[in-house]
C-alpha positions as CSV (number, residue, x, y, z in Angstrom):
1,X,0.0,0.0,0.0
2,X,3.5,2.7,0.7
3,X,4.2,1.8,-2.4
4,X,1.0,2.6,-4.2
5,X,0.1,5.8,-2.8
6,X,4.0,6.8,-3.7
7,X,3.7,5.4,-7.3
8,X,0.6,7.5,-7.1
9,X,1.9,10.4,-6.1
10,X,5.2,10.3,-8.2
11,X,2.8,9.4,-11.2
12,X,0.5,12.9,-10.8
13,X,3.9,15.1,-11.1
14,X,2.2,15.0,-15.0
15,X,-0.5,17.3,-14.6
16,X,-2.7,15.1,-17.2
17,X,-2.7,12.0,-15.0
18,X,-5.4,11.3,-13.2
19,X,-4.9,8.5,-10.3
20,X,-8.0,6.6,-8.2
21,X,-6.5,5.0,-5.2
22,X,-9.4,2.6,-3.9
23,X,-7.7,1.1,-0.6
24,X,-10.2,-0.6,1.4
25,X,-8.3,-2.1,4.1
26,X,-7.7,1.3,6.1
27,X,-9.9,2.4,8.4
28,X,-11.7,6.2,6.8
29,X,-9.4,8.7,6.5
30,X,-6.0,6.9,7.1
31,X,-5.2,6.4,3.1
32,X,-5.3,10.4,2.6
33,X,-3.4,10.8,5.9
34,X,-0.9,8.5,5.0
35,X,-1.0,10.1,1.7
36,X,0.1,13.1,2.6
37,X,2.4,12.2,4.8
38,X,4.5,10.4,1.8
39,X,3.7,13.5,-0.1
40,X,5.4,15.8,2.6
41,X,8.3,13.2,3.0
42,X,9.5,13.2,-0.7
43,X,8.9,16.8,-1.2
44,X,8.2,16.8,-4.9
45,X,6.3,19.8,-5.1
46,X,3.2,18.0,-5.9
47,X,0.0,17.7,-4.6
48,X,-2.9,15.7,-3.8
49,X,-5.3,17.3,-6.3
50,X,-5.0,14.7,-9.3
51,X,-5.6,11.6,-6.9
52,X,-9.0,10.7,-5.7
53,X,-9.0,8.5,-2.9
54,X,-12.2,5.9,-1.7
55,X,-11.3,3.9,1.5
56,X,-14.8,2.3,1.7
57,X,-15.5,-1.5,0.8
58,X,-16.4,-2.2,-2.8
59,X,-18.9,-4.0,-4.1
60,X,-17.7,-7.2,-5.1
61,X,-17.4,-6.6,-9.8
62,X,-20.1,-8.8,-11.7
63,X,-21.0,-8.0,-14.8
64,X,-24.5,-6.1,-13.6
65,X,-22.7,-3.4,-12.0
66,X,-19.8,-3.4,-14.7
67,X,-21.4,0.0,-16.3
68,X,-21.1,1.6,-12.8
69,X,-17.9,1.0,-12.0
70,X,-16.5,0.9,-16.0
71,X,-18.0,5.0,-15.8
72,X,-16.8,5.9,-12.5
73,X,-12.9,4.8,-13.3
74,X,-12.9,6.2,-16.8
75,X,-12.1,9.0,-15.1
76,X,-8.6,8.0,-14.6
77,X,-5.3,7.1,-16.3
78,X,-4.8,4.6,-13.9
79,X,-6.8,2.9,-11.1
80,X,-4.9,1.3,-8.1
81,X,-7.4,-1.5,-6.3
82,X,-5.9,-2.8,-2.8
83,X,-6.7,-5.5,-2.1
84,X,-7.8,-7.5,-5.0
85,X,-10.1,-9.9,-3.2
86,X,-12.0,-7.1,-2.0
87,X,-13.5,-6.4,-5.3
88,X,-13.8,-10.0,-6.3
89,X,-16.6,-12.0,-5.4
90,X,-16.2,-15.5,-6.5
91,X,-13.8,-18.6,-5.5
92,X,-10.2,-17.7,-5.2
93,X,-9.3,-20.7,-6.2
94,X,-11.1,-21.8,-8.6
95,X,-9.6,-20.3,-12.3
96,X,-12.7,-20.2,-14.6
97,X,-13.8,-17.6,-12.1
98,X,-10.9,-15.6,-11.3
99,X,-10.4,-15.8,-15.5
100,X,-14.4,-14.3,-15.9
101,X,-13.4,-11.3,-13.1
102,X,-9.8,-10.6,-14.5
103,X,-12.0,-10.5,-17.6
104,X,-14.0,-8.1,-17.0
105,X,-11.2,-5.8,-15.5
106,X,-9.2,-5.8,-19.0
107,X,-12.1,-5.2,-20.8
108,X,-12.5,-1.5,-18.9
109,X,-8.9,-1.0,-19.2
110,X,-9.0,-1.7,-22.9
111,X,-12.5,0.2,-23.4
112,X,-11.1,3.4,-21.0
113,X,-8.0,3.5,-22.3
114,X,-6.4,3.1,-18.8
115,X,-4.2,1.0,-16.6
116,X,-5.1,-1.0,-13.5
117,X,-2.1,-1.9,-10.4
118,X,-4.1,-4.7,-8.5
119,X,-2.8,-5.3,-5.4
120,X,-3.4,-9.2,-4.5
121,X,-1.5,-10.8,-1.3
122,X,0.8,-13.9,-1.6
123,X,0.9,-17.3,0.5
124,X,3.1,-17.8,2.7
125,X,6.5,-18.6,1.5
126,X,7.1,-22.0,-1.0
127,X,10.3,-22.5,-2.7
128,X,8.9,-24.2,-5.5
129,X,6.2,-21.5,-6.6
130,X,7.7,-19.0,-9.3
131,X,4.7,-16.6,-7.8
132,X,3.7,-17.0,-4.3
133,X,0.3,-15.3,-5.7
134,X,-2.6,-16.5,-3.5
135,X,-5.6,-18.4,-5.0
136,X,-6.0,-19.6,-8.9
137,X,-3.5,-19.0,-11.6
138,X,-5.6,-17.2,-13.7
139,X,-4.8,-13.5,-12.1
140,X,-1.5,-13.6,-13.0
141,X,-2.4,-15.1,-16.5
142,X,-4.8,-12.2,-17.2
143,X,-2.1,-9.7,-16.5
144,X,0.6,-8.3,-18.7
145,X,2.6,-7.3,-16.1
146,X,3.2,-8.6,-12.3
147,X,5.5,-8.0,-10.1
148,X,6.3,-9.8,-5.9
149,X,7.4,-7.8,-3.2
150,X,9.4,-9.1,-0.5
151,X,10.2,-7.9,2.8
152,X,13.6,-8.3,3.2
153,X,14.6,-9.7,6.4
154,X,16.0,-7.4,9.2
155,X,15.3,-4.5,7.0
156,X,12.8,-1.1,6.1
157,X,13.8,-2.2,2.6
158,X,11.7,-4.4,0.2
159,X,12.9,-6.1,-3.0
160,X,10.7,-5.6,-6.2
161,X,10.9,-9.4,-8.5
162,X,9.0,-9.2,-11.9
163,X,7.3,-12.8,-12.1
164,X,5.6,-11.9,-15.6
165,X,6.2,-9.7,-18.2
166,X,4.4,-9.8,-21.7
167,X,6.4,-6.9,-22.7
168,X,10.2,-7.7,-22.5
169,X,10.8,-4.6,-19.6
């Protein structure tokens, strides 16, 4: 979540983006607090105006209230969701499912001409899994781009792995 309010906030130092931070596991308020805390901290010389921040539970996406939520993020460049399975209703495990929602999420991306960061937690730690991602395989299919973030023991610092990438980066 640090690092999505910062990519956030680094990203709106372009006056044309346009970010929505949707962070539903803080209590109200703490996601523009913490915001702007960040924002004081890195003194870029930006400021919150070009990201809109909801900190309230989403309805889970289905395809009835696609329209709803396809108009309220074409409003942005990009859309940061944290947590994942907050917005997603259906098995975690189960692919066909995770497949139809992941679905759903490209097609607005595609449509709005706009970029999604999905924030999704891992398992606990398995030295035989390329991606520690929690739940069916098909999130990490559907997306062009992923990336694992590790703590890094004894340490403030984290290390960034890419675990797919459809564009050679």
């Amino acid at each position: 979540t640090f690092l999505t309010i910062q990519a956030a906030i680094r990203l709106v130092q372009n006056p044309k983006m346009k970010v929505l931070l949707w962070l539903s596991e803080d209590p109200s308020g703490l996601t523009k607090y913490r915001a702007e805390e960040i924002l004081n901290k890195l003194n870029v010389g930006t400021h919150l105006n070009n990201i809109d921040i909801i900190d309230d539970m989403p309805d889970h996406l289905t395809k009835e209230n696609f329209n709803e939520y396809s108009k309220l993020f074409s409003l942005y460049n990009l859309v940061i969701l944290d947590p994942l399975i907050a917005f997603y209703g259906g098995d975690e495990n189960s692919n066909s499912q995770a497949r139809y929602f992941m679905n759903l999420l490209n097609k607005m991306a595609k449509d709005n001409i706009q970029s999604f960061l999905i924030i999704h937690h891992s398992t606990k730690p398995n030295k035989d899994d390329i991606s520690k991602t929690r739940g069916a395989g098909a999130f990490i299919d559907a997306v062009r781009l992923a990336y694992e973030i590790k703590v890094i023991e004894n340490s403030l610092e984290r290390e960034v792995s890419i675990i797919k990438d459809n564009y050679g980066v």
